[in-house]
N, CA, C and O atoms as a GROMACS GRO file, in nm:
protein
  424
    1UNK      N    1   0.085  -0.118   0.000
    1UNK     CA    2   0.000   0.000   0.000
    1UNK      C    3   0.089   0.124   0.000
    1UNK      O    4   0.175   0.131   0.088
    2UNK      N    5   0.078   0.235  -0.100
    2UNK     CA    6   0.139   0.346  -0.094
    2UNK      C    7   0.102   0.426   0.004
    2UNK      O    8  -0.008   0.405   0.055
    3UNK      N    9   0.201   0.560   0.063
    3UNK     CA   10   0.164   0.628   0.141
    3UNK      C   11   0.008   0.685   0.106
    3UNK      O   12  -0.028   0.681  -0.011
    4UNK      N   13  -0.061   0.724   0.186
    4UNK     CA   14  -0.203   0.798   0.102
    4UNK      C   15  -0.320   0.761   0.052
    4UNK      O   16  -0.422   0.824   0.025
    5UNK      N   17  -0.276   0.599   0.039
    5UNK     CA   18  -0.398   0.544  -0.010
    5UNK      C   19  -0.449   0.454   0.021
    5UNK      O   20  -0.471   0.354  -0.047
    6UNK      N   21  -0.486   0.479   0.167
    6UNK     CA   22  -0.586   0.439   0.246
    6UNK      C   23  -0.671   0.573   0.287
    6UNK      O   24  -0.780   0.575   0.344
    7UNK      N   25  -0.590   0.690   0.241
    7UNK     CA   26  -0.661   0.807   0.259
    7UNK      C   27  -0.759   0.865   0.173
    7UNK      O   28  -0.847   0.947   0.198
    8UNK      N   29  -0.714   0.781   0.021
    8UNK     CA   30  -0.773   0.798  -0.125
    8UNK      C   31  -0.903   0.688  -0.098
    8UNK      O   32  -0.999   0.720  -0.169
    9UNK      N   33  -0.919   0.618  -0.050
    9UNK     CA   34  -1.010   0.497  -0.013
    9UNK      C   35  -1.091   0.511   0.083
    9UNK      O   36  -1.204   0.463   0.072
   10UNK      N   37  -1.051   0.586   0.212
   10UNK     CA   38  -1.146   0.679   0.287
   10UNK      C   39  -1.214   0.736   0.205
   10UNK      O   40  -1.332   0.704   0.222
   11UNK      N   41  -1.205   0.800   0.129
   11UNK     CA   42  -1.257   0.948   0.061
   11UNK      C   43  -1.365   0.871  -0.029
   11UNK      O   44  -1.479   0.918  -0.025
   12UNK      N   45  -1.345   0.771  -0.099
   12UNK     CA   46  -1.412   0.726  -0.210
   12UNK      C   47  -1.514   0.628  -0.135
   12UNK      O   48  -1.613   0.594  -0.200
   13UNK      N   49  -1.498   0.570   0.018
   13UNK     CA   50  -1.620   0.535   0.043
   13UNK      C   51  -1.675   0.612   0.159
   13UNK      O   52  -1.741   0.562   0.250
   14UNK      N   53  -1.628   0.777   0.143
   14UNK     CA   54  -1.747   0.882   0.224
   14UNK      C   55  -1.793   0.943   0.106
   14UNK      O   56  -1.890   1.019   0.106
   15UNK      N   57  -1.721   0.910  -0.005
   15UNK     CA   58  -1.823   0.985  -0.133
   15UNK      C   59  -1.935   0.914  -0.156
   15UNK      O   60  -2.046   0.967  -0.156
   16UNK      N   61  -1.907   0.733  -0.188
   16UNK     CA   62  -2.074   0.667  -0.224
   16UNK      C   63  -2.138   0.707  -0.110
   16UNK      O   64  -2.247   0.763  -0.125
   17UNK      N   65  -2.094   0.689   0.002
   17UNK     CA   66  -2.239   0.708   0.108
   17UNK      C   67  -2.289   0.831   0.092
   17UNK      O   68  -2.412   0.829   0.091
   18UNK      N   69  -2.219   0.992   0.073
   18UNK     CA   70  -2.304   1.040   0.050
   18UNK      C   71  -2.390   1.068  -0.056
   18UNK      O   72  -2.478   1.152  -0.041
   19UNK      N   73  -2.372   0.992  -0.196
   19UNK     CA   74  -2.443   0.962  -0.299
   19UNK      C   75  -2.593   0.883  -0.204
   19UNK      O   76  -2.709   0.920  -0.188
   20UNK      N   77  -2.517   0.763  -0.158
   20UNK     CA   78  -2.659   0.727  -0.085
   20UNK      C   79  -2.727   0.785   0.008
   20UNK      O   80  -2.843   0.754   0.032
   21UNK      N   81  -2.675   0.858   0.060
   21UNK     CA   82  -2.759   0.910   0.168
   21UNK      C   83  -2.812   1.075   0.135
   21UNK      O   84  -2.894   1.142   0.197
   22UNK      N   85  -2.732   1.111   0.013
   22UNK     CA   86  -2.847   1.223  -0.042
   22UNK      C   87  -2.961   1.166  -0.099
   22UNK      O   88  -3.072   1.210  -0.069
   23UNK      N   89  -2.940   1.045  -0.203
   23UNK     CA   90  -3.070   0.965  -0.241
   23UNK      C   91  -3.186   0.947  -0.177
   23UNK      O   92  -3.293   0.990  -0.219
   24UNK      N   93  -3.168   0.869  -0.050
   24UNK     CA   94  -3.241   0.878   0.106
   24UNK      C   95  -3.343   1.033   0.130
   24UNK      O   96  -3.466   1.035   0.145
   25UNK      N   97  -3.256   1.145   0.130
   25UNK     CA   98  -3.313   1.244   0.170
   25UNK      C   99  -3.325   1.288   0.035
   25UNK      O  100  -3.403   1.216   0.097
   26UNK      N  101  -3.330   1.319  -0.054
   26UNK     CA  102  -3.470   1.355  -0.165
   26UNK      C  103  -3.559   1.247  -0.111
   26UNK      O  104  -3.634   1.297  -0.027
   27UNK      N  105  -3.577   1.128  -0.125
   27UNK     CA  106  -3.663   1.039  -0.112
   27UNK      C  107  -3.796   1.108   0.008
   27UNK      O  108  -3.910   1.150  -0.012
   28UNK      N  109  -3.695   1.087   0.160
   28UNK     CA  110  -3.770   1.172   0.215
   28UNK      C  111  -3.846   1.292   0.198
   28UNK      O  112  -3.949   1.310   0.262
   29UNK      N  113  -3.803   1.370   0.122
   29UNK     CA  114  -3.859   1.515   0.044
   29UNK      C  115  -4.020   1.438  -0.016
   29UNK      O  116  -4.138   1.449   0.019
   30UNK      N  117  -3.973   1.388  -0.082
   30UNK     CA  118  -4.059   1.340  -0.237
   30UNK      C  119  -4.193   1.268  -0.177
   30UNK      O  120  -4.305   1.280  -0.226
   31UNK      N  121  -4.151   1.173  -0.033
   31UNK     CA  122  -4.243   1.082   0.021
   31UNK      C  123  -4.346   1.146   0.105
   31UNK      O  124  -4.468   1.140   0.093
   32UNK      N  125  -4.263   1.221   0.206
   32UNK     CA  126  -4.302   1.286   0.353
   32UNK      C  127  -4.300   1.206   0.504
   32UNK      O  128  -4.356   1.213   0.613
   33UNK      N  129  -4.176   1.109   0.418
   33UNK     CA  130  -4.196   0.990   0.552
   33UNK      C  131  -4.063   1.032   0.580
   33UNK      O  132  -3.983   1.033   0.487
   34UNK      N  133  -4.016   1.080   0.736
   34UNK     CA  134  -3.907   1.112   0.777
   34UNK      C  135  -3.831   0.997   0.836
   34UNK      O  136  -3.743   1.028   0.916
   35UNK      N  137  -3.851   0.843   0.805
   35UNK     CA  138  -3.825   0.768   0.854
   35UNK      C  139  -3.751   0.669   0.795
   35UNK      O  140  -3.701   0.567   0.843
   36UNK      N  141  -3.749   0.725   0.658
   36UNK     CA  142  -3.646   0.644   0.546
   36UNK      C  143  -3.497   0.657   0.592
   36UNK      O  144  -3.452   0.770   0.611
   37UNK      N  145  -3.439   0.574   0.605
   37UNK     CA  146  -3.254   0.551   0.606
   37UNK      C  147  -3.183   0.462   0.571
   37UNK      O  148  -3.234   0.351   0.582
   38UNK      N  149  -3.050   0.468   0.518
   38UNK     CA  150  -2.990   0.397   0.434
   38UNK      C  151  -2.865   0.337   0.495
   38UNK      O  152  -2.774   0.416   0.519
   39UNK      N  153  -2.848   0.208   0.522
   39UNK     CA  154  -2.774   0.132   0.582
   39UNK      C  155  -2.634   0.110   0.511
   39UNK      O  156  -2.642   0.058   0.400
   40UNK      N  157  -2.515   0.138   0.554
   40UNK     CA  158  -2.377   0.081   0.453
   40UNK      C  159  -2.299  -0.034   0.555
   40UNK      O  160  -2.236  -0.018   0.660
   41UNK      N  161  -2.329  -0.139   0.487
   41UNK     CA  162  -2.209  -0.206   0.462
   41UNK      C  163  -2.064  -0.247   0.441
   41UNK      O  164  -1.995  -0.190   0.356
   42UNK      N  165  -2.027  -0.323   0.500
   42UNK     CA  166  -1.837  -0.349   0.433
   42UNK      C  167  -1.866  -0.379   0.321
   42UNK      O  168  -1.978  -0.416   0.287
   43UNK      N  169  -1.737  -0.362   0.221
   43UNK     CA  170  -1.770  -0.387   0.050
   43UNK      C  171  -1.829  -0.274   0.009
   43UNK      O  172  -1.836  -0.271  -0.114
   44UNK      N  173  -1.875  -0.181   0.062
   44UNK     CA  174  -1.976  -0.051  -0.026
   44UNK      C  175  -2.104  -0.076  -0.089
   44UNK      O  176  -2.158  -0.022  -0.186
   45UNK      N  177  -2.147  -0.189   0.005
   45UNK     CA  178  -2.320  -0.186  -0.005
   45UNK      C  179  -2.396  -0.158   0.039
   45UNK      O  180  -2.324  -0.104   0.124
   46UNK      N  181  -2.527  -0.128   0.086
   46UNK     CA  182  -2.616  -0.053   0.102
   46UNK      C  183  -2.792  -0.096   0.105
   46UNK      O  184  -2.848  -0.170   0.025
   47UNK      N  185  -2.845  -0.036   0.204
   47UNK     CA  186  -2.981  -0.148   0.225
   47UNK      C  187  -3.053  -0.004   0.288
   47UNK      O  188  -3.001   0.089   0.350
   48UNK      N  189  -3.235  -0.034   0.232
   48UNK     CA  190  -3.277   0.092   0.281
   48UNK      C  191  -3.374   0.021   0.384
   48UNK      O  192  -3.421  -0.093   0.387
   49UNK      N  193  -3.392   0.165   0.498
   49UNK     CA  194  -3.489   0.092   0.595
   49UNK      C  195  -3.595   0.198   0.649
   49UNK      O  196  -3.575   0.318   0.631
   50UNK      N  197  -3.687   0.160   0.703
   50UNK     CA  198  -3.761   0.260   0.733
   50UNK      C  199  -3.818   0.208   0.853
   50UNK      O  200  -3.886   0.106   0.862
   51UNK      N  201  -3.770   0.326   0.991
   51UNK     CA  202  -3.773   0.311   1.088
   51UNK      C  203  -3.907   0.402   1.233
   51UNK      O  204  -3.904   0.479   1.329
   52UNK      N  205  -4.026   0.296   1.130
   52UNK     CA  206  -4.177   0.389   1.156
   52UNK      C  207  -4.199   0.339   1.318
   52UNK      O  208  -4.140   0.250   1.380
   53UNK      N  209  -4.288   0.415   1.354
   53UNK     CA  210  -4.362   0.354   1.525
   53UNK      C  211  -4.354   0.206   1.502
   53UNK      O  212  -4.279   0.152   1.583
   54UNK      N  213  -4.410   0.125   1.415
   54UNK     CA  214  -4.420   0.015   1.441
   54UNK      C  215  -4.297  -0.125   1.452
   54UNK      O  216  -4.310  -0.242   1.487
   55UNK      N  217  -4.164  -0.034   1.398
   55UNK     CA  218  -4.061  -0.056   1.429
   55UNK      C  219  -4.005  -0.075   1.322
   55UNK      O  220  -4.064  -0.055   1.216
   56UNK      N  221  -3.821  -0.137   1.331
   56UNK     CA  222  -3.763  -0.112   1.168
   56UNK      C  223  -3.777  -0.209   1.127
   56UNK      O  224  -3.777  -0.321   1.177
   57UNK      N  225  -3.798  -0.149   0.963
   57UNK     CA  226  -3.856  -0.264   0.847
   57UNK      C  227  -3.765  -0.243   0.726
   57UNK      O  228  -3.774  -0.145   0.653
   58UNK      N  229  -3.681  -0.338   0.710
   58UNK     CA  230  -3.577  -0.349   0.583
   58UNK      C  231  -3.669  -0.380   0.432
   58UNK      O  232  -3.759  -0.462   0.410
   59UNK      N  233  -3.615  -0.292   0.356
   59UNK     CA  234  -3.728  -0.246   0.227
   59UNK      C  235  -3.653  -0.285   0.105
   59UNK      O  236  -3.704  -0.289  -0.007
   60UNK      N  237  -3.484  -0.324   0.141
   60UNK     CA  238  -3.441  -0.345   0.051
   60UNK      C  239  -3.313  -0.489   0.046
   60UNK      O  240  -3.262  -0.515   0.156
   61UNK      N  241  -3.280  -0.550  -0.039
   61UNK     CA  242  -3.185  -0.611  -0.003
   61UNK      C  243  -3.012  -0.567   0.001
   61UNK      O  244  -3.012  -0.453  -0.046
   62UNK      N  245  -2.926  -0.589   0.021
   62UNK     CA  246  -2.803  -0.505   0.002
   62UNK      C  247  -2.744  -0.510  -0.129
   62UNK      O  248  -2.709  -0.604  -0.199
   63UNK      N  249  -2.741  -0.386  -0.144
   63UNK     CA  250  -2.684  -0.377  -0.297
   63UNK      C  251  -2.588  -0.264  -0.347
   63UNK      O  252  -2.560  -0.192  -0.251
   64UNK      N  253  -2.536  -0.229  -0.444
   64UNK     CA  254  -2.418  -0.149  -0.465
   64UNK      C  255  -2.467  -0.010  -0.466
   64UNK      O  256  -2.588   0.008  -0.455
   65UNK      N  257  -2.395   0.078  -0.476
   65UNK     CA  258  -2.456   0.206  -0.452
   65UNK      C  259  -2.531   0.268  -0.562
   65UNK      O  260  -2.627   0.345  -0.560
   66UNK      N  261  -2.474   0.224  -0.644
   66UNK     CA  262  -2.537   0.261  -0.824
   66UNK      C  263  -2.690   0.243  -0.818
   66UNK      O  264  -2.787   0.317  -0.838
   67UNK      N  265  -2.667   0.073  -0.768
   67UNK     CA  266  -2.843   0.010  -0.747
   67UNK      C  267  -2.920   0.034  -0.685
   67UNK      O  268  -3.040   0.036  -0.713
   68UNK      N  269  -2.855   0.064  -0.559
   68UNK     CA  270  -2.934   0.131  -0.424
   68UNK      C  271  -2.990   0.278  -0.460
   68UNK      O  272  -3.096   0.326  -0.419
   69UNK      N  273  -2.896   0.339  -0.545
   69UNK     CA  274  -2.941   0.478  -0.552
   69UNK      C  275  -3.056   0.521  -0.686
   69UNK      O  276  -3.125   0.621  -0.706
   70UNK      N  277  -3.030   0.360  -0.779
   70UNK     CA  278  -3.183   0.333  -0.854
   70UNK      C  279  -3.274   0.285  -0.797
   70UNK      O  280  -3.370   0.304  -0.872
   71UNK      N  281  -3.307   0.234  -0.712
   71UNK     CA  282  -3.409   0.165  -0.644
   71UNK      C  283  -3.433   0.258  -0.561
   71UNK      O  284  -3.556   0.264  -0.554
   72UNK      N  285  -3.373   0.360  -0.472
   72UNK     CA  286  -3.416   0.466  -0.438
   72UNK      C  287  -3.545   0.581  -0.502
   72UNK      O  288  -3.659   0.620  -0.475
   73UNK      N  289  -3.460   0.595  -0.580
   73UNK     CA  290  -3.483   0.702  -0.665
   73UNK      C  291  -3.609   0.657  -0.760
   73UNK      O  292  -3.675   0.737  -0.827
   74UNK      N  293  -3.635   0.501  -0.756
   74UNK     CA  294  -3.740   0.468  -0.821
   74UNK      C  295  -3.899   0.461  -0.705
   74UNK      O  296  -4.015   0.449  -0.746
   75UNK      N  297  -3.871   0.468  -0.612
   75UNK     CA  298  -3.993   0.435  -0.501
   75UNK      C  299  -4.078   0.516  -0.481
   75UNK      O  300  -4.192   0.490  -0.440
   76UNK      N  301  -4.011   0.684  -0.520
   76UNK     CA  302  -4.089   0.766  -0.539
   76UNK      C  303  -4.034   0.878  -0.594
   76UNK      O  304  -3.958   0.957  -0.539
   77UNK      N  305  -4.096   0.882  -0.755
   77UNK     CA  306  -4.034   0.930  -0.860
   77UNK      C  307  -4.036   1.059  -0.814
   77UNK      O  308  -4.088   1.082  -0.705
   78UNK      N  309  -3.972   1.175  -0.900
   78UNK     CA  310  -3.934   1.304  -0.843
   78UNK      C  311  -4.107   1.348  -0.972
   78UNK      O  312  -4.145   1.280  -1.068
   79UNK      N  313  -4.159   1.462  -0.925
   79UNK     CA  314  -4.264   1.517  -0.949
   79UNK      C  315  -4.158   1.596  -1.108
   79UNK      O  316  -4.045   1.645  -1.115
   80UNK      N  317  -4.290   1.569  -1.230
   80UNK     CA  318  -4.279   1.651  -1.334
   80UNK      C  319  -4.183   1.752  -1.358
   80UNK      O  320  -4.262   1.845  -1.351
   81UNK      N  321  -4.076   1.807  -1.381
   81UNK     CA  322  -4.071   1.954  -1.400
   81UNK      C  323  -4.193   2.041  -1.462
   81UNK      O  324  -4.259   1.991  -1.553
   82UNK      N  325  -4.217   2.143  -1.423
   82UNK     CA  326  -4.277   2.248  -1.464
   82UNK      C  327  -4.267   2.294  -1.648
   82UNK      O  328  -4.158   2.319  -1.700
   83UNK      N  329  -4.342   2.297  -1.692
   83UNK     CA  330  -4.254   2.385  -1.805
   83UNK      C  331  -4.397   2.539  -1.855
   83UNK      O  332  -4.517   2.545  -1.882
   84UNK      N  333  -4.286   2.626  -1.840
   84UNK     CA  334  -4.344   2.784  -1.890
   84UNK      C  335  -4.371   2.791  -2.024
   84UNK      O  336  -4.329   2.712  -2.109
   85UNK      N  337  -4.451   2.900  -2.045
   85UNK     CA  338  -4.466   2.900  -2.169
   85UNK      C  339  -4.362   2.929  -2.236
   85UNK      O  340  -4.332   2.858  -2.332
   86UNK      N  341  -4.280   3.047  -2.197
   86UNK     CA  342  -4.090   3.071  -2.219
   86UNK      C  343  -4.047   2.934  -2.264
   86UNK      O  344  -3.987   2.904  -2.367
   87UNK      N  345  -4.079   2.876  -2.189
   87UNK     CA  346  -3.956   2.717  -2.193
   87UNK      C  347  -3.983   2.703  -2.343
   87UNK      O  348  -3.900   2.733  -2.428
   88UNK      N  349  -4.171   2.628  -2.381
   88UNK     CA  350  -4.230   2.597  -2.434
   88UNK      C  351  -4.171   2.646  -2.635
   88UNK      O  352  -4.153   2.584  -2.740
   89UNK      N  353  -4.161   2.812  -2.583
   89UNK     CA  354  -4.107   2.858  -2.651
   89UNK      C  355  -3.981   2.878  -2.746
   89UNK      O  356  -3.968   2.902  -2.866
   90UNK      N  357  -3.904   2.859  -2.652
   90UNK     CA  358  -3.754   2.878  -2.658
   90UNK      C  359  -3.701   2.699  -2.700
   90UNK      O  360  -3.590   2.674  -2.749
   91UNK      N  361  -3.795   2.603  -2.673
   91UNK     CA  362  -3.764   2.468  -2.731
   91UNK      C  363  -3.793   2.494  -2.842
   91UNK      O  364  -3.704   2.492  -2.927
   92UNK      N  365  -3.908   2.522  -2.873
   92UNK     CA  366  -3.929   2.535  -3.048
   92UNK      C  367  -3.884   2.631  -3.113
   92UNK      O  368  -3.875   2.598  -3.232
   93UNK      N  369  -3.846   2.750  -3.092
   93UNK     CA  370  -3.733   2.802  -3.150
   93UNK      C  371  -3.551   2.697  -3.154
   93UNK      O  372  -3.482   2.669  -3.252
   94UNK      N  373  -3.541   2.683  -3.085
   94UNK     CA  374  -3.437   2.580  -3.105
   94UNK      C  375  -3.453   2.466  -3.204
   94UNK      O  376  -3.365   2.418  -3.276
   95UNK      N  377  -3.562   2.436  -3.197
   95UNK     CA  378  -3.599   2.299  -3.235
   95UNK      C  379  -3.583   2.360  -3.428
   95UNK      O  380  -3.537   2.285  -3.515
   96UNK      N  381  -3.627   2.486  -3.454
   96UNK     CA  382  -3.607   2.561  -3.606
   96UNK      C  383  -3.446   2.592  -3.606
   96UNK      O  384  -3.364   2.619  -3.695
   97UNK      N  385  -3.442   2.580  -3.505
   97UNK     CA  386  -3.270   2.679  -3.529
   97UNK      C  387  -3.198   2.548  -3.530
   97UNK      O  388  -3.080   2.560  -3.500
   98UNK      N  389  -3.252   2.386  -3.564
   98UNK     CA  390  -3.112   2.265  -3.566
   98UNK      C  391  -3.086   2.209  -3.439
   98UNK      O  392  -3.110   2.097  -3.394
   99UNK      N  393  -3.020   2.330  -3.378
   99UNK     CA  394  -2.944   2.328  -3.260
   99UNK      C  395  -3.012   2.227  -3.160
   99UNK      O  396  -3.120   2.281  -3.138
  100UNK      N  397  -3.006   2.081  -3.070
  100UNK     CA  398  -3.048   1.993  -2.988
  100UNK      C  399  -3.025   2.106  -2.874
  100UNK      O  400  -2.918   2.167  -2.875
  101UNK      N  401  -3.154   2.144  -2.745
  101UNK     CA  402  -3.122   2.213  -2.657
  101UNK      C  403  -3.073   2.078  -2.499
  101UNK      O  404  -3.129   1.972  -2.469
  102UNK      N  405  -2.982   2.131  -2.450
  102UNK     CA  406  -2.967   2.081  -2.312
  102UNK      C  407  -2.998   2.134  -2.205
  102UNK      O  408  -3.067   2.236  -2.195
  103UNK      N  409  -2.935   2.050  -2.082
  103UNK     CA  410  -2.951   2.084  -1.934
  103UNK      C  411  -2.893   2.202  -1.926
  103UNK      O  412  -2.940   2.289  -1.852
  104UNK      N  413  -2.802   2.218  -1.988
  104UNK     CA  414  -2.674   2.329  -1.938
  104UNK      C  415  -2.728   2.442  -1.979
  104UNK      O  416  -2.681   2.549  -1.940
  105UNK      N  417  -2.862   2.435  -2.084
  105UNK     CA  418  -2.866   2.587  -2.136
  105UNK      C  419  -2.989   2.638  -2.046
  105UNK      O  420  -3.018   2.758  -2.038
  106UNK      N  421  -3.062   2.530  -1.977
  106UNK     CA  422  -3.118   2.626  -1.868
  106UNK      C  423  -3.075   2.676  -1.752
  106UNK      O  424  -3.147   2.753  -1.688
   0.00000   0.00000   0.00000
């Protein structure tokens, strides 16, 4: 093991968790159940649970963070974006002008 990199390996498994555990809290946002939380594992896996009055109930099986944070993110989809008539607009002008519009240009 080189100097440092166990320090580089710290870092990369406080980064997935907080991938998972921001997942978790949109979830909470999206649901209104303040009781959703996300369990980590050795190996960098991950299990969700929800810890209501009636006590904790495992919702998921353990899985990688990629998966965990699709299966998250699938339980309760994020609500529509909005779109203005501006938006509405400014797509179909694009849409004459060629140009494919992206994320970045809003």
């Amino acid at each position: 093991m080189t100097p440092g990199s166990s320090h580089v390996a710290l870092i990369r498994r406080i980064v997935r968790s907080t991938k998972a555990i921001n997942a978790v809290e949109r979830l909470k946002t999206r649901s209104g159940n303040p009781h959703y939380a996300a369990v980590s594992l050795s190996g960098g896996l991950f299990y969700l649970i929800d810890r209501a009055a009636s006590g904790e109930q495992k919702l998921s099986p353990p899985q990688t963070m990629d998966d965990f944070v699709a299966f998250v993110n699938a339980l309760k989809p994020e609500k529509p974006r909005r779109v203005s008539k501006l938006d509405l607009a400014m797509d179909e002008q694009i849409k004459r002008s060629g140009k494919p519009r992206t994320t970045e240009d809003e």
